[in-house]
C-alpha positions in Angstrom: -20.0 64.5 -139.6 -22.4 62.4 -141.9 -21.0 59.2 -140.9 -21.5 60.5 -137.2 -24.8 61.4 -137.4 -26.1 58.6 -138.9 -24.0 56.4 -136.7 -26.3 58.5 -133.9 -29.4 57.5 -135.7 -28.5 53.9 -135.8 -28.0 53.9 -132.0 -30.7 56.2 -131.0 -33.7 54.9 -133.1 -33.6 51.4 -131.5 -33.7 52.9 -128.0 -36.7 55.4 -129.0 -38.6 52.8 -130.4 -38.3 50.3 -127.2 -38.7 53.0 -124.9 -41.2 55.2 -126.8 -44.2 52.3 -126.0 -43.6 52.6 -122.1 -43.2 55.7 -121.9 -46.5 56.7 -123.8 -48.4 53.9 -121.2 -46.6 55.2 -118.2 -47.8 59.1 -119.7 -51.3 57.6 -119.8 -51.9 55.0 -117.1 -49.8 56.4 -114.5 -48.9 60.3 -114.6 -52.3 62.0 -116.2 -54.2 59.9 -113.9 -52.4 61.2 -111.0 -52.1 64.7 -112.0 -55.8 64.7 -111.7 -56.4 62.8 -108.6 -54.1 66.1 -107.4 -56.2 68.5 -109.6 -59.5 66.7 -107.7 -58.0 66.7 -103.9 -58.6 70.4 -104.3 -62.0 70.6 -105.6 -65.2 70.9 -103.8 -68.9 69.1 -103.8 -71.8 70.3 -104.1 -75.4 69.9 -102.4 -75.8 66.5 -104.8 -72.6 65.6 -103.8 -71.3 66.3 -107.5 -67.7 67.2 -108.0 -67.7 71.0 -108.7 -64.1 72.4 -109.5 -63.8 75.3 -107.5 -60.5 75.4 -105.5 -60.8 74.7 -102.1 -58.0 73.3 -99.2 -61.5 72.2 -97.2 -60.6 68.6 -98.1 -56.5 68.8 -96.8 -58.1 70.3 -93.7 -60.2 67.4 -92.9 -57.3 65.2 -92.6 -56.6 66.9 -89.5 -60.3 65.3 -88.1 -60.3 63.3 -84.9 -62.1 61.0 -86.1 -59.8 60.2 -89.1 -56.5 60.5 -86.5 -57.6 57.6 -85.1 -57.8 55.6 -88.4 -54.6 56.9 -89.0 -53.0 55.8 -86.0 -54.8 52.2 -86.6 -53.7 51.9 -89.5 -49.8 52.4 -88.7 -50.1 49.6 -85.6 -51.3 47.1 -87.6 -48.8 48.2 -90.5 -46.3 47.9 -87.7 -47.5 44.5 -86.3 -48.1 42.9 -89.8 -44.6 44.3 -90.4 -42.9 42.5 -87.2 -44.6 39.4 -87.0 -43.5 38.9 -91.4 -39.9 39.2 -89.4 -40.2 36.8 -87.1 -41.9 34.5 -89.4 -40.1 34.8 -92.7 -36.0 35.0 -91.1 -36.2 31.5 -90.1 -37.9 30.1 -93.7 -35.5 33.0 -95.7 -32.6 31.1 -93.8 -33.7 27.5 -94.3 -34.5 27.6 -98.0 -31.3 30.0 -98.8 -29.1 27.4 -96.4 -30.9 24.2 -98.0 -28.6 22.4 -101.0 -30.9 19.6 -102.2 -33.8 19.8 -104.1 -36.3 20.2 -101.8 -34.8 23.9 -101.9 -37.1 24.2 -104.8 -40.0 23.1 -103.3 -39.2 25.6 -100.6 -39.1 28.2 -103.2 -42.6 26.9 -104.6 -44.3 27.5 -101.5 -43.8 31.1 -101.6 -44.5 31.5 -105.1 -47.2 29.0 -105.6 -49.9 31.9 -103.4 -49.2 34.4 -106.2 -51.5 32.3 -108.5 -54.1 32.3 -106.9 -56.0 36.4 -106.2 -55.8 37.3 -102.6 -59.5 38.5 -102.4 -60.1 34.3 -102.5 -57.4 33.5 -100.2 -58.8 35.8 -97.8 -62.4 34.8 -98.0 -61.0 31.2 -97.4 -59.4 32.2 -93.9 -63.0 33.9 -93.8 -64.8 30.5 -94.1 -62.5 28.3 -91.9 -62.3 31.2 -89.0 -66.4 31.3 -89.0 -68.5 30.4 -86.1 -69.2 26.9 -88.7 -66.1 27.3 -90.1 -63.3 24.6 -89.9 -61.3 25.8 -86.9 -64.8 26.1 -84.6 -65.7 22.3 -85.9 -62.6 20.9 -84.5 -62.4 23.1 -81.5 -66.3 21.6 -80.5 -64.9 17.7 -81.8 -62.3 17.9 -79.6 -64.5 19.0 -76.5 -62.3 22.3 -76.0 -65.1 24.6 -76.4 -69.0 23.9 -75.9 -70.1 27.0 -78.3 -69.0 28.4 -81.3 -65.4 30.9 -80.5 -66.0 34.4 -82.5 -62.6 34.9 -84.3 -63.2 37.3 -86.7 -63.8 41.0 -87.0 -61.1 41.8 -84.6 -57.8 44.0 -85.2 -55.9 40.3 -84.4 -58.0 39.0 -87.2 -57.2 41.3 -89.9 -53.3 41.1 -89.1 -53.5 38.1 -89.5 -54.8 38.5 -92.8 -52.3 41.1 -93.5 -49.3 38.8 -92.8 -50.8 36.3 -94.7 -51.1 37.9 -97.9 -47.9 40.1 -97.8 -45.3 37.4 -96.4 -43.9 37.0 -99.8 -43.1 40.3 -99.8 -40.9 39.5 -97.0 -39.3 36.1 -98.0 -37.8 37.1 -100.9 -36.0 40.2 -100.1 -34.3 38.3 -96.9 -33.7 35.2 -99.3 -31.6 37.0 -101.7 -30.0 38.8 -98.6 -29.0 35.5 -96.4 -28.3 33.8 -99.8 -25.3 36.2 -100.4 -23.9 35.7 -97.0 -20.3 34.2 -97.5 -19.6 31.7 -95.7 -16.6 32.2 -94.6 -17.3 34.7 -92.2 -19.4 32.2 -90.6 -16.7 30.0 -90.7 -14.2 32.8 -88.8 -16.9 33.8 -86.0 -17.1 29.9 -85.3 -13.3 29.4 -85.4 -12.8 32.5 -83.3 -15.0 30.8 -80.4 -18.5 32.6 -81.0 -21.4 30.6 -80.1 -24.0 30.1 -82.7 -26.1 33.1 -81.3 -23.5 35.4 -81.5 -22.8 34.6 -84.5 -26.2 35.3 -85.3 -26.9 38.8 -83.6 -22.6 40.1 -84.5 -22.2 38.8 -87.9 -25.3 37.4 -90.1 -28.2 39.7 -88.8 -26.0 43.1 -89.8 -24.9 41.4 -92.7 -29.1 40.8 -93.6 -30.5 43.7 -92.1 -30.7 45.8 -95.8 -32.8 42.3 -96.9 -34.7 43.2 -93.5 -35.3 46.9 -94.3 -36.3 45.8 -97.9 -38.8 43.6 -97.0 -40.1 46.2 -94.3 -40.9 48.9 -96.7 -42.6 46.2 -99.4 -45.2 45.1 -96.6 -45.7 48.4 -94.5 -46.2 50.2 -97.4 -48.9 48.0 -98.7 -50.5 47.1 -95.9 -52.1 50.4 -95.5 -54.1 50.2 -98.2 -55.1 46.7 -98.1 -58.5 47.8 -97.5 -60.5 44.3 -98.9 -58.5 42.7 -96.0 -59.7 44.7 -92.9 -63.5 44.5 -94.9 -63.8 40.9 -94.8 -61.9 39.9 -91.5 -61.5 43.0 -90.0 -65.6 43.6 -90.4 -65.3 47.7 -90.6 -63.9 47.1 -86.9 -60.2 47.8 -87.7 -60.2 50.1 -90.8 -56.8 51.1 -92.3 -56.6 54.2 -94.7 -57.2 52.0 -97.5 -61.0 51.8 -96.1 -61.0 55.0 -95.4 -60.3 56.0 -99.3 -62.7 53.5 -100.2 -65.4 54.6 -98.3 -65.4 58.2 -99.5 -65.5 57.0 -103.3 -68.0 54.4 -102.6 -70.8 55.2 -99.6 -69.4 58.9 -98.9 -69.7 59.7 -102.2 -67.0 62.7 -101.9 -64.8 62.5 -104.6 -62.5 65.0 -103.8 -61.4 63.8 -99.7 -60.5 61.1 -100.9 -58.5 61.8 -103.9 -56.6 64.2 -100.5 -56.5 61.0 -98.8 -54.8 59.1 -101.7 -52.4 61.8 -102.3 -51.3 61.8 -98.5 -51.1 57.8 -98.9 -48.8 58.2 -101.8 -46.6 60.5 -99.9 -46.7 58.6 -97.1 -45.3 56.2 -99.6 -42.7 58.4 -101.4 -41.3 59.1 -97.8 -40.1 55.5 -96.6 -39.1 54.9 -100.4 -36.6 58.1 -100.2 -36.3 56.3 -96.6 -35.1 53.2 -97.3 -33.1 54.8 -100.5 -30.8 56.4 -98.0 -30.6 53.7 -95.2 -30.2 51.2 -98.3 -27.0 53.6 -99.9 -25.5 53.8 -96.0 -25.5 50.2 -95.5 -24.2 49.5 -99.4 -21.2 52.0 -98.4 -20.6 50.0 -95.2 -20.6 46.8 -97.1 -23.8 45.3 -95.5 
């Protein structure tokens, strides 16, 4: 028994002490901070827009208000399109740099990784400067006589998807590159032997084989996208707000605290949804082999 239980020791105390650090920062950077965003999403305000905690469901009713539906439904469009268009755009790279055997396979890589170093906020007041009415695009449109005056580009719902796509596409690459980089060749091999043409090879073998890569990279740019508020600010112009804006604003300009700690709280079960989502569709398609 003494031999056991310091043999349990032995093992245990290593564990504790690795674990015991991130658990105590999770505790205090993560869990008490939410526990009172949820204890503040049911307080009230006062006349001086103070936080005043007296209980209240006022703030989980408001979420109901027309005139946040519509930011709502804004928000899951351009979440959609962002989502679609980082599809379309980030297959055909996924497949090149996972099919690619020589070193420029690397520098493939090193494109996608390479816009991590550098903070988003700059990259997207860079596609601020060269989409201006003097910005790079307009000068070359006017040098090339295709346009007498200045083309307005910005502050539109196109705008800030773009933005959107453009900051979350890594988020999409890699998912699908570890997903076509598993495919095994050989199946590819069969389809071709068995007389399939190279398209349906595509849409009968390698896009079912991908489509948990797909799914992935879905939920990592959907999710975020609705609360990339700095994005729709500084292309969008306030002219295609997301709920990320919307939070924002009420802890900024609105000054009340308490809507949008309920707004955050919706966002983050919003979030916990298409995680549980993707959980299940992710354990259906590992049971089918996918």
């Amino acid at each position: 028994m003494k031999h056991s239980g310091h043999e349990w020791k032995s093992n245990t105390l290593p564990a504790f002490v690795t674990v015991a650090p991130v658990a105590v920062c999770m505790l205090f950077l993560v869990i008490v901070p939410l526990i009172y965003v949820v204890i503040m999403s049911f307080c009230s305000i006062d006349e001086y827009y103070n936080v005043v905690f007296r209980f209240t469901l006022k703030n989980y009713a408001m979420l109901a208000d027309a005139q946040y539906t519509h930011i709502y439904l804004q928000s899951l469009l351009i979440a959609f399109l962002t989502t679609v268009f980082c599809i379309l755009i980030a297959y055909p790279f996924s497949f090149l740099i996972a099919r690619t055997k020589s070193r420029k396979k690397n520098i493939y890589y090193m494109m996608v990784i390479i816009p991590f170093w550098t903070n988003s906020l700059i990259r997207i007041y860079g596609w601020r400067t060269f989409l201006g009415t003097n910005g790079w695009l307009n000068n070359a449109l006017r040098f090339l006589h295709l346009t007498d005056a200045p083309v307005n580009f910005l502050f539109n719902r196109g705008t800030t998807v773009l933005g959107m796509v453009y900051c979350l596409m890594p988020f999409m690459i890699l998912p699908l590159y570890t997903s076509i980089e598993k495919l095994d060749q050989n199946l590819l091999e069969a389809s071709a032997d068995l007389g399939a043409r190279r398209g349906a090879t595509f849409l009968h073998v390698i896009l079912p084989l991908t489509s948990g890569g797909i799914f992935s990279g879905s939920i990592m740019v959907f999710i975020p996208c609705l609360g990339y508020f700095f994005v729709s600010d500084i292309l969008g112009g306030g002219n295609s707000d997301v709920i990320g804006n919307l939070i924002e604003r009420q802890f900024q300009s609105g000054n009340n605290w308490p809507f949008g700690a309920a707004l955050s709280i919706i966002l983050i079960v919003i979030t916990l949804l298409l995680v549980k989502c993707y959980q299940k569709i992710g354990g259906s398609m590992d049971a089918l082999g996918v």
